[in-house]
N, C-alpha and C positions, 0 to 999 in steps of 0.2 A: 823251726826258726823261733829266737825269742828276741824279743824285744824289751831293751831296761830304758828308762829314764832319769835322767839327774840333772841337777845344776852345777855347774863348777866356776871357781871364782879365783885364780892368781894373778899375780902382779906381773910384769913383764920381767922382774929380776926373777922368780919364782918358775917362769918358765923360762929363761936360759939356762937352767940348772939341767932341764928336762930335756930341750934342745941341742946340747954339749955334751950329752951324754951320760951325766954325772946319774940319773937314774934312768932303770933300762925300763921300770915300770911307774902306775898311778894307779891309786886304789881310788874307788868313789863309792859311796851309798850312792843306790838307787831309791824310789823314792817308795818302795815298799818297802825298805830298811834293810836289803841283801845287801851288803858288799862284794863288789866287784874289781878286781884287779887285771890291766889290760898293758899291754905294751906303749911306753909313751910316748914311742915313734908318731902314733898315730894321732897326737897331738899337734903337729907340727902343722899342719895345713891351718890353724884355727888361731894361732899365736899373731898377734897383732901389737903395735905400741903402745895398747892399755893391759896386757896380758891376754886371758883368756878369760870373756865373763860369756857367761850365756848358759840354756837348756840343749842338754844333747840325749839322742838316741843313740845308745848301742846298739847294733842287731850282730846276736851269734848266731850259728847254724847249729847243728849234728855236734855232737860233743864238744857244745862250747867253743867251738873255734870263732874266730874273731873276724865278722865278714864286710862290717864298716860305721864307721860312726859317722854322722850328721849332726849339724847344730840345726835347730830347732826353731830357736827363738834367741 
């Protein structure tokens, strides 16, 4: 299992784009400076009236697969 850390900051209009479908992923730095690309379904639980501001953990398993993100802070 690995574990990444990032901050992420859009706007609510920024996240209906993500929401709607218009993109099917979201790349982020992590804050050891890897880039990381994940599907942005998984955003959807985190999108609020202000957009999405806050620290979130990734956790992948076994070849990278995608096993859940959490905000953090």
């Amino acid at each position: 299992m690995t574990e990444y850390f990032f901050s992420l900051y859009l706007s609510y209009a920024e996240c209906l784009d993500y929401y709607h479908g218009k993109y099917t992923s979201v790349q982020v730095t992590e804050d050891g400076g890897k880039t990381i690309r994940f599907a942005a379904k998984h955003l959807r639980p985190f999108i609020s009236s202000l957009g999405i501001r806050g620290r979130f953990r990734l956790t992948l398993g076994a070849d990278n697969q995608f096993l859940k993100l959490e905000k953090v802070s």
